[in-house]
Structure formats: structure tokens, C-alpha cells
N, C-alpha and C positions, 0 to 999 in steps of 0.2 A: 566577813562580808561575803554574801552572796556571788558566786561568779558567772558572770553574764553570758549564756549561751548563743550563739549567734545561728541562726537560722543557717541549713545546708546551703552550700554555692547549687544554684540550679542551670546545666550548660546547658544555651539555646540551639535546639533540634538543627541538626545539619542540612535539613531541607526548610529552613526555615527563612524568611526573605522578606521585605517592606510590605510583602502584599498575606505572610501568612504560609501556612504549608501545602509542598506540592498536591495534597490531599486537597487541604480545605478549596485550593485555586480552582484544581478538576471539579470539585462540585458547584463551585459558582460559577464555574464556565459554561458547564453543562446546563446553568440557570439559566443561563444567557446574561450574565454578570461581563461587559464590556471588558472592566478594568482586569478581571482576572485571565480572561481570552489574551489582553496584550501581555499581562507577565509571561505566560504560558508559553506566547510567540516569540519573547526576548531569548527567554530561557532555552527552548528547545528548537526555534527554527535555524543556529549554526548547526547544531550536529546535524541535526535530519538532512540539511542542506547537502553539508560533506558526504553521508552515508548515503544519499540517493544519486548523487553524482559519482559517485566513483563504481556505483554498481551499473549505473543507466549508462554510464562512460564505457566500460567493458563488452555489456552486453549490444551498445552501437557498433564499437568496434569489430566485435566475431561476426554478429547478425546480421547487421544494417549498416557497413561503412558507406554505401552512396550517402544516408543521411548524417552520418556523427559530421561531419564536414559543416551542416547546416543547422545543425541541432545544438543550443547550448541551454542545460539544466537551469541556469541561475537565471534564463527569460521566463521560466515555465512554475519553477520549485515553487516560488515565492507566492504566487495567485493559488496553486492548487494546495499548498501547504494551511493556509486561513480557510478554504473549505473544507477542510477535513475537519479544525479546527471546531467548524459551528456545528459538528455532526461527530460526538464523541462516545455516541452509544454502541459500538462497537468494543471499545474497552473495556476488557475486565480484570485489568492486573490492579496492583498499589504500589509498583515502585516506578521510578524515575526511568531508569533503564528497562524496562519493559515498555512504558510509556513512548521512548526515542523509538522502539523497535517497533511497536506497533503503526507509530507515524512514516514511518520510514516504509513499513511496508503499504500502507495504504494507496500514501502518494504517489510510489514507485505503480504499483499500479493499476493506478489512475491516467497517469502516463504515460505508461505504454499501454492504456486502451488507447488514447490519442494517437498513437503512434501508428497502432494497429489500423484505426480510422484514414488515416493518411495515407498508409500503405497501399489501402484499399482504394482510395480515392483516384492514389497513384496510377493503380494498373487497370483502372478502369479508363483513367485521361489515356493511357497509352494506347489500352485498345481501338477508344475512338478515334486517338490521329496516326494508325495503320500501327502499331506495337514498333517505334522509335522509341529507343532507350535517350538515356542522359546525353551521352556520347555521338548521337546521330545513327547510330548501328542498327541496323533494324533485329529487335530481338526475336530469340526463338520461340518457332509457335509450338505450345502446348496441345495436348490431347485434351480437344473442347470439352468432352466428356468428363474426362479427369479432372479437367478445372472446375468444373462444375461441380462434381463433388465433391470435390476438399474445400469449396467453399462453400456449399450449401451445408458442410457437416459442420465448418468453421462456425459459421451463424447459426444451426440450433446448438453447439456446441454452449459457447457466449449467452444463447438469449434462455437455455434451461438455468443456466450457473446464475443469472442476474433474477432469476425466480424465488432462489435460495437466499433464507435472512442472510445478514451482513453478515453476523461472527460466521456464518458455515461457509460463506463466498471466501473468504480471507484465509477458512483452512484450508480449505481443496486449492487454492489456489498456490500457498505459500507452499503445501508439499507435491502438488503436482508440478512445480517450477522448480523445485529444491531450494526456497531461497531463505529456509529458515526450518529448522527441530523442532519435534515435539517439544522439547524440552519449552524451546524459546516462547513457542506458541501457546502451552501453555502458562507463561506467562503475560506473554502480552493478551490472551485475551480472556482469562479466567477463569482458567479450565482446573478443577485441584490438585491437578498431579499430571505426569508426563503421559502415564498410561489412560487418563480420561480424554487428554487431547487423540490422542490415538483411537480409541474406540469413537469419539465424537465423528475425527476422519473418516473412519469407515464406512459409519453411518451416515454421512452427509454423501459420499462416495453411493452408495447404495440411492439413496434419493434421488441423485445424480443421475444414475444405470434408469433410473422408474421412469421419468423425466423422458428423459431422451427415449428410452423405447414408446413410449406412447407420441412422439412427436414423430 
């Protein structure tokens, strides 16, 4: 008698979930496919969560302790993490962990531009009601001059960088902050090798220099 061959066991893909693979989901997301934008959000907005709060938490701490006191991630994460969400042509890696790392830097910041905005908001309410800090203490006055230009360089700094497509704002940004490798960078945003991320940097760095000298 013939003996019955039984078809190979086929094990289902480790990124594989009720909604399909982390792959097929990013590309219905990026359709603007609803239901794959919320797997997306189930999946990846605890880590992102965890990993932008423990960096935004450090950097309130050294930088900004008047604000860490007022400032808490988990008011903030969650709104700015679903924009980033509807806007994912910045991405050019394929795994899952390049994915979190990408998000993670995005929102981070996104963030501290907010932050940045407030800062500024800040020192401007002070100057109008005679430079009273937190404390009631009347704070030190700056060399008008020198304020003026580390903020005027501040703002074309910002406004040439927000000229530059998304992927090159996100390189110059993540290594002029130090908050992520070549390596990493070229994965999250799909670049073929660690040394293309680097030449990409340079070149986006150089665009950067053109920019700003003709401003």
C-alpha cells in the first residue's frame, strides 16, 4: 500500500497577528487603512511610550528641571505618537525594531520642538513682566546683543533644517543631538549600509552650511 505523504508543517511568521504582517500592516497604514493604523498603535505605542519617556525624563532633568516638575510624557506621547502615525513616509527600514526606533525618534522630537516653543514663550512672558523668574527673583540681565543673536541664529538655525525633506531633518538631527548611530539610522530609515547613512549625513550637513549662508 501506498504511504501517505503528509504535506510539511508550515510555522506561522513571528510577526504575524489577526491583522497580517508587521509589513503588510505599514503598507495599509501608509494607505490610510484605519484598522491597520490601530494594530500598529496597539503594537508599538507601549514601547515608544516607555522609550520617549525615559529619554524626555533625563533630558528635563539635566536641561530643564524648572519644567520636569510640570511636564509629564504620558499627557503629551499619546496625541503626538497617532500623528506621526498618519505620516509614515519617513520610513525606510523593514523590521519591527527599526520601526520602534524610528517612532521613538520622531515623537521625541516633535516634542521638544514643543518644548522649545514654550521655552521661548517663556522668556519672552518674563521679559514683558520686568525678567521675574519662577521664584519671584528678579533674573539676570543678558547682553541684549548676545540674546539677540543666539536667538536669531537659533531661528534660522530651525527654519533652514525644517526646509530639508523629512528623512535628512531626522539625520542631522539624530546625530547632531547624539541620540542615535549610523548604524541605527541606517536602519530606521533606509539607508543600505551604515557608511551610506554617513555619507547621506554629510551631504544633508553641507546643504545645511548652503542654507544658512545665503540666510
Amino acid at each position: 500500500m501506498k504511504r501517505l505523504e503528509l504535506p510539511p508543517r508550515v510555522n506561522p511568521r513571528p510577526d504575524a497577528g489577526d491583522g497580517g504582517s508587521f509589513l503588510d500592516d505599514l503598507e495599509a497604514a501608509r494607505a490610510g487603512e484605519m484598522a491597520a493604523l490601530e494594530r500598529l498603535f496597539r503594537s508599538f505605542y507601549p514601547r515608544v511610550r516607555r522609550m520617549v519617556h525615559h529619554s524626555l525624563a533625563t533630558d528635563l532633568r539635566t536641561n530643564r528641571p524648572w519644567l520636569s516638575a510640570r511636564f509629564s510624557t504620558g499627557d503629551v506621547v499619546q496625541e503626538v505618537f497617532r500623528s506621526v502615525l498618519s505620516d509614515l513616509d519617513g520610513f525606510g527600514g523593514r523590521t519591527e525594531d527599526a520601526f520602534t526606533g524610528y517612532l521613538s525618534m520622531v515623537v521625541r522630537n516633535r516634542i521638544l520642538d514643543a518644548i522649545r516653543f514654550h521655552e521661548a514663550a517663556r522668556r519672552d512672558g518674563r521679559r514683558a513682566s520686568g525678567d521675574v523668574d519662577d521664584a519671584g527673583l528678579a533674573a539676570p540681565v543678558d547682553d541684549p546683543a548676545e540674546v539677540m543673536a543666539s536667538e536669531e541664529d537659533l531661528v534660522r538655525f530651525h527654519e533652514a533644517v525644517n526646509e530639508l525633506p523629512e528623512k535628512e531633518r531626522l539625520l542631522l538631527r539624530a546625530r547632531l543631538e547624539q541620540t542615535a548611530s549610523f548604524h541605527e539610522l541606517a536602519q530606521r530609515l533606509g539607508y543600505g549600509s551604515t557608511s551610506a547613512a554617513r555619507r547621506a549625513f554629510y551631504a544633508a550637513q553641507a546643504k545645511l552650511a548652503v542654507r544658512l549662508g545665503r540666510s
